[in-house]
C-alpha positions in Angstrom: -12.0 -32.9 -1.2 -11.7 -36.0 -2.7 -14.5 -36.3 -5.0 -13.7 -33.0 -6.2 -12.1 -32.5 -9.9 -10.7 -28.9 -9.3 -10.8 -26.8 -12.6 -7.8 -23.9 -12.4 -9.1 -20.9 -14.9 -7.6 -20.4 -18.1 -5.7 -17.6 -18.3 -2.8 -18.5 -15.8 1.0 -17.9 -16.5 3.6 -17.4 -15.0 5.8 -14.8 -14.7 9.4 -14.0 -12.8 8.9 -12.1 -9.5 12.3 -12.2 -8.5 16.0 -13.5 -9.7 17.6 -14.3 -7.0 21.4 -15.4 -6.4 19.2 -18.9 -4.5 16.5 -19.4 -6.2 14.4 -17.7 -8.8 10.6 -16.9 -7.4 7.9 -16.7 -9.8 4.5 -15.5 -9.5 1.9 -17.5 -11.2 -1.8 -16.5 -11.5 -4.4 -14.5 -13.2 -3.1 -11.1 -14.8 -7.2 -10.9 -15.5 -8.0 -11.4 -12.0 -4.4 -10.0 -10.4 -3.8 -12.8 -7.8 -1.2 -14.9 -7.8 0.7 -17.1 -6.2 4.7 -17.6 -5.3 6.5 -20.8 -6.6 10.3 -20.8 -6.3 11.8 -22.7 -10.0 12.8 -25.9 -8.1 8.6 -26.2 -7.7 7.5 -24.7 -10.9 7.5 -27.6 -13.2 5.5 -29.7 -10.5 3.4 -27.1 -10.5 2.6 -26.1 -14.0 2.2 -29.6 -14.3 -0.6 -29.9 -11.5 -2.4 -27.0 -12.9 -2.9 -29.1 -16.5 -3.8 -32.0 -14.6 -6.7 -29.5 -12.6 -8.8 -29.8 -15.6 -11.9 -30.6 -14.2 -11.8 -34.5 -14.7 -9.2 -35.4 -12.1 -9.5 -35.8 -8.3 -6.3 -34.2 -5.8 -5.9 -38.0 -5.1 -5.4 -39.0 -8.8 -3.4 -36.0 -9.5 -1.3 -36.9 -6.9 -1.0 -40.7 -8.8 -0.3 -39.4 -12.1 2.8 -37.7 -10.9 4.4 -40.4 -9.4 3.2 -43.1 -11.8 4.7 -40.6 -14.7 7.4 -38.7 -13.1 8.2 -40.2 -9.6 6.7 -37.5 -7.5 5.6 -36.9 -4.7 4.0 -33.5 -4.7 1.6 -32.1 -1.7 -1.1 -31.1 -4.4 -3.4 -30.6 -1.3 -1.6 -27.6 -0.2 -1.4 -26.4 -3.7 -4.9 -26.5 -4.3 -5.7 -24.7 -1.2 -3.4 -22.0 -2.4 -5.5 -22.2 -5.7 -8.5 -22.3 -3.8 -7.9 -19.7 -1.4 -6.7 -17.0 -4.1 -10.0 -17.7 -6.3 -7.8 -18.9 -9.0 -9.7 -21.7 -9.7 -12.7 -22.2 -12.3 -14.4 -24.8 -9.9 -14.6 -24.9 -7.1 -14.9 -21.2 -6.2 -14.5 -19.9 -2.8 -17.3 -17.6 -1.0 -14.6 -15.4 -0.2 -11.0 -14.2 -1.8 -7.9 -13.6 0.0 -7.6 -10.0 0.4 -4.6 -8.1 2.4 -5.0 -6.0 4.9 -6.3 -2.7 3.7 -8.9 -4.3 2.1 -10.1 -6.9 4.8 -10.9 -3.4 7.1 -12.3 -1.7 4.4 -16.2 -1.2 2.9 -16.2 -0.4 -0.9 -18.2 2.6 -1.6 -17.8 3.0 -5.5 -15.9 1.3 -8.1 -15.6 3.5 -11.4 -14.8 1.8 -14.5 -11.7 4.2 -15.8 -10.3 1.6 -18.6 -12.5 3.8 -21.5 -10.9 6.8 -20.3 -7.5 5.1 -20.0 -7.5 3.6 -23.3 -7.9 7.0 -24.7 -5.3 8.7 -23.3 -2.8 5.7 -23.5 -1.4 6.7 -26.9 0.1 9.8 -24.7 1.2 8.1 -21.7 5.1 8.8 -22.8 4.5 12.6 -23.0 2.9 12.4 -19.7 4.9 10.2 -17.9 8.3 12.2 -18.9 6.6 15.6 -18.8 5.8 14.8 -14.7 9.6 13.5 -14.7 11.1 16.8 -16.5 8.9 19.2 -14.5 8.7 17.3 -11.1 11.8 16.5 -10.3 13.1 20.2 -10.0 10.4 21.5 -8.2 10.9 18.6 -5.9 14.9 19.6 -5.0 13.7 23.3 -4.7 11.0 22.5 -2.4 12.5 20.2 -0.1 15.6 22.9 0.2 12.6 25.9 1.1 11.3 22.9 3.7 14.3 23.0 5.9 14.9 26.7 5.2 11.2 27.1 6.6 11.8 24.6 10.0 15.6 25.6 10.4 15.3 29.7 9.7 11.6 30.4 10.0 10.7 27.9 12.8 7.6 27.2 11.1 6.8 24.6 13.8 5.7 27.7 16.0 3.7 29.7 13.5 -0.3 29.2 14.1 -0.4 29.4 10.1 1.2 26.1 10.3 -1.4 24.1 12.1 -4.9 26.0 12.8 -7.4 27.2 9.8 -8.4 31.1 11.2 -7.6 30.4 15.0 -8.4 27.0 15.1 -6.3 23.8 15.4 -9.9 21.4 15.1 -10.5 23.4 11.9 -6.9 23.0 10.7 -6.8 19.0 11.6 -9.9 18.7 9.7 -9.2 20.4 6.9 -6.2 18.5 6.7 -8.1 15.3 6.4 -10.2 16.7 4.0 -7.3 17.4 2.2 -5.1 14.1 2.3 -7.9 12.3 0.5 -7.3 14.8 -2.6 -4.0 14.4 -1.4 -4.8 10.5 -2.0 -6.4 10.8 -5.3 -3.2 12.6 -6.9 -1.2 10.0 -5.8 -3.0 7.1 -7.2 -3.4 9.0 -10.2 0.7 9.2 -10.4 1.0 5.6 -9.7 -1.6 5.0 -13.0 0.6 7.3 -15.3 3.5 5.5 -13.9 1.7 1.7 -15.0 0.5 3.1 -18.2 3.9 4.2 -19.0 5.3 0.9 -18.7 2.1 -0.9 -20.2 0.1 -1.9 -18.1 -3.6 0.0 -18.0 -5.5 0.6 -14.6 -8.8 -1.0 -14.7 -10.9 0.9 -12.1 -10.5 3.9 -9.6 -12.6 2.2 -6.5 -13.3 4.7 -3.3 -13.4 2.4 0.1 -13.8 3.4 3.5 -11.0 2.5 5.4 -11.8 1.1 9.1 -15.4 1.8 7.7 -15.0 5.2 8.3 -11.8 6.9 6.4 -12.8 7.7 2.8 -9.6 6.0 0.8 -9.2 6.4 -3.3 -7.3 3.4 -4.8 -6.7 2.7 -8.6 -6.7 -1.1 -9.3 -3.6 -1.7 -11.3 -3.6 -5.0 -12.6 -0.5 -6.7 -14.0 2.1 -5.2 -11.8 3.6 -8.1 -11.2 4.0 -9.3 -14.7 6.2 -6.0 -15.3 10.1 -6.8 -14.4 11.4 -5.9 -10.8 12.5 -2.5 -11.8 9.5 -1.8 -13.3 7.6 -2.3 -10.6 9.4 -0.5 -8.0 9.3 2.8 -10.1 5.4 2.3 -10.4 5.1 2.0 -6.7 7.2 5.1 -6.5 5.8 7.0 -8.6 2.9 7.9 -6.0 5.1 9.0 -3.5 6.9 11.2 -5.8 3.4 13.2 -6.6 3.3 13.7 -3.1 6.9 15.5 -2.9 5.9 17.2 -5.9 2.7 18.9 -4.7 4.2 19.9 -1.5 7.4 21.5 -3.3 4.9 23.4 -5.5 3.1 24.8 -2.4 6.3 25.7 -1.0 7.7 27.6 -3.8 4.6 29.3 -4.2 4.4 30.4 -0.1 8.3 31.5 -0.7 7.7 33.6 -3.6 4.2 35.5 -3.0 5.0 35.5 1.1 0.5 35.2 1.4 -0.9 36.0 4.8 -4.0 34.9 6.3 -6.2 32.1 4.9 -4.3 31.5 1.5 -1.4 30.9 3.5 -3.0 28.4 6.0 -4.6 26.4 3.5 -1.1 26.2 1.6 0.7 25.3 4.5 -2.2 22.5 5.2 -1.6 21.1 1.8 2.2 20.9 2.6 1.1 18.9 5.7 -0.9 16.8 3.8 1.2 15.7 1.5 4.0 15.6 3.8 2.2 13.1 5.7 1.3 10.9 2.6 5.0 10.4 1.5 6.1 9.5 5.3 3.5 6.9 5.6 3.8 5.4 2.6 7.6 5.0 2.7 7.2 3.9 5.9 8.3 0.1 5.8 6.2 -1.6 8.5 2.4 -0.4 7.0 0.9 -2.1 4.6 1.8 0.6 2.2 4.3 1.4 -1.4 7.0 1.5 1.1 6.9 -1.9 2.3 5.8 -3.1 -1.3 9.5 -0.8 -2.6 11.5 -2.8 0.5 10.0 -6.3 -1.0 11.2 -5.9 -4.4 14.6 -4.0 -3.2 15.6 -6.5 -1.4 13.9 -9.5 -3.6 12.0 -11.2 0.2 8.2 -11.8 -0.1 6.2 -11.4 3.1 9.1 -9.4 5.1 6.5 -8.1 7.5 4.6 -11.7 8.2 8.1 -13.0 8.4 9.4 -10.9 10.7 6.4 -11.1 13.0 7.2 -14.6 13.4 10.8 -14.2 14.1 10.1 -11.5 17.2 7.8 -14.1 18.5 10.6 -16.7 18.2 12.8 -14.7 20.1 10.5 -14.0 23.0 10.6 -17.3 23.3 14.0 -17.6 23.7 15.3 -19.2 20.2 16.7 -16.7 17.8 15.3 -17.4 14.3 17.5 -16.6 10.9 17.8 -13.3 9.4 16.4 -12.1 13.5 19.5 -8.9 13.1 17.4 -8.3 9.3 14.5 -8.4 11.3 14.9 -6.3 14.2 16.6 -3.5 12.0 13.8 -3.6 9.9 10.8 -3.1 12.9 13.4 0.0 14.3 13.4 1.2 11.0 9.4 1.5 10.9 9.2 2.3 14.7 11.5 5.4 13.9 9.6 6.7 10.8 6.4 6.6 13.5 8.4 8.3 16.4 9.5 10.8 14.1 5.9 11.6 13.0 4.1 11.3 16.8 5.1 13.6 18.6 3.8 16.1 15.8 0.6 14.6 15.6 0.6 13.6 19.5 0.7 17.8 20.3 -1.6 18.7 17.0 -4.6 16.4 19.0 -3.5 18.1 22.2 -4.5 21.7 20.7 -7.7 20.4 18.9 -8.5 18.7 22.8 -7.6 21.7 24.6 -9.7 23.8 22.5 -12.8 20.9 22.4 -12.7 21.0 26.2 -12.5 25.1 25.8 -15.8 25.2 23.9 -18.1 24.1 26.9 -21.0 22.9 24.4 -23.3 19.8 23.2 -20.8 20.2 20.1 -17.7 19.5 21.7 -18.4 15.8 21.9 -19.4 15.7 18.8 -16.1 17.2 17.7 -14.3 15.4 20.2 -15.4 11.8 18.2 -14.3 13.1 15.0 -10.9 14.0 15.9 -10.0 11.3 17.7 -12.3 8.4 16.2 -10.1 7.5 13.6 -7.4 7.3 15.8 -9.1 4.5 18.4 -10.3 2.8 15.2 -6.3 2.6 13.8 -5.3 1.6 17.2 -7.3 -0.9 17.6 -7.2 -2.7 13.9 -3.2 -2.2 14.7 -3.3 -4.2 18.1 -5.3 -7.1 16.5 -3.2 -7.4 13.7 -0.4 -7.8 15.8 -2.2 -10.4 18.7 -3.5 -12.5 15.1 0.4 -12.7 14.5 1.7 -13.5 17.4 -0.8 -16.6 17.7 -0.2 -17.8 14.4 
């Protein structure tokens, strides 16, 4: 490192992330690239001023000199230009690889579409869509969660076969289901676009992955969000979830009013699941989802999740870190939104294995790996997460 002269890229800013009765946090990065870092304001002068100084003709070492000989500081540039480094927001050197969070570090991309064409179009009408999916949505959304709990509390929809299996199948229902929550997916990062464009900030690309390198995911790259103000941002991440409701109440409405039998009203009641499924998780605080993202900017903490990691590992070893009461209410709170969720899904796979087993063919093992090959894969990417976390 220290005949390196570090060049930082030319578009940085900085913008504030959150105001905070402390300290104000900024981000500061690439709104071209979207990765940033977080400086609190005591740090940010230091800091714009070592990003002028990385201009390509200084060392870290004579970085370092100029702010002391100038300003009596001493600043650990090192660690700064790791965080630079590491985040690919320098010009020179680049690194081979970007840090990337979790989704995409167990993810293979499959296609990246180029959307910004299509956006730019359609941008001049983002208000009339935006207000229109506000106006119409959030009706349909009170309607259809009150016809939810009239369906589990009057109609015991739990026990109805329409509810889980696809003819008289639960494998056929579970599948179908899949099939459905990535279309499921797709409408909800196109809500979380309309929601960005609304507020001014135009989605770049619509990129498919496969998740665990085997779950088909649609994600739309937004960048900017975090140049957008606090409120802003948590509407945007909202906004995907709401789609979601919104589908689901629609479905339910239309199963109340035209009372379908048969396959119409299975593959309803499989979209209701579906989307169902995709609000819990992603409200759900302790995955990597709009949830946690909504908590962050609520309640103004970056890295709640890494934090709080560290702190239940602190207090197995017997010292009892700050914020541990924040902490431990926040892990029950994820750890409920999954118990509420498992036992569902636990006695869904039970059918589809029951009726596997039933089938007494070469196919059954073939089906049996579908079903319940996503489900080792999730497992497994969740205990290694968790072991990584523990030893840092």
């Amino acid at each position: 490192m220290s005949a390196l002269r570090p060049k930082t890229r030319s578009d940085i800013q900085s913008w504030i992330l959150f105001e905070r009765e402390d300290e104000t946090l900024y981000c500061v990065g690439s709104k071209e690239k979207d990765r940033y870092i977080v400086v609190p304001e005591s740090k940010l002068e230091v800091v714009q001023d070592v990003l002028k100084l990385f201009d390509g003709t200084h060392t870290v070492e004579e970085v370092k000199s100029i702010l002391y000989e100038k300003k009596q500081i001493r600043a650990d540039v090192e660690k700064l230009y790791q965080e630079l480094y590491n985040w690919g927001l320098l010009e020179y050197p680049q690194p081979e690889t970007v840090e990337a969070g979790e989704f995409r570090k167990h993810s293979a991309e499959l296609l990246k579409i180029d959307i910004f064409p299509f956006i730019e179009r359609i941008f001049p009408y983002r208000r009339i869509l935006y207000l229109s999916m506000l106006i119409i949505g959030i009706p349909v959304c009170i309607v259809g969660f009150i016809l939810l709990f009239y369906y589990i509390f009057f109609e015991n929809i739990y026990y109805s076969p329409d509810f889980l299996q696809v003819g008289n199948s639960y494998i056929y229902g579970l599948l179908l289901t899949t099939v459905f929550g990535n279309l499921v997916l797709l409408a909800h990062e196109i809500a979380h676009g309309v929601a960005a464009c609304y507020y001014g900030i135009k989605p770049r690309f619509l990129t498919i992955y496969a998740y665990l390198y085997f779950l088909p995911f649609f994600i739309i790259r937004i960048y900017g969000l975090y140049t957008i103000p606090r409120k802003e941002r948590i509407v945007v991440l909202l906004f995907g979830s709401f789609m979601n409701i919104f589908m689901f109440s629609l479905c339910m409405i239309i199963l109340f009013l035209f009372n379908l039998d048969g396959l119409w009203n299975q593959l309803l009641w499989k979209i209701v699941i579906s989307n169902l499924i995709a609000a819990a998780s992603n409200f759900n605080p302790l995955l990597p989802g709009d949830g946690y993202y909504i908590l962050v900017n609520l309640l103004k903490m970056p890295n709640i999740r890494t934090k709080g990691y560290r702190s239940l590992v602190t207090l197995m070893k017997g010292r009892a870190s700050k914020r541990i009461d924040f902490y431990i209410l926040y892990f029950a709170i994820g750890i409920l939104f999954l118990a509420i969720m498992l036992p569902f899904g636990v006695y869904w796979l039970y059918e589809s294995l029951q009726e596997i087993v039933s089938l007494h063919s070469p196919r059954s093992l073939l089906l049996l790996l579908i079903v319940f090959y996503p489900g080792i894969l999730l497992a497994k990417k969740g205990i290694q997460s968790f072991l990584r976390r523990i030893k840092k």
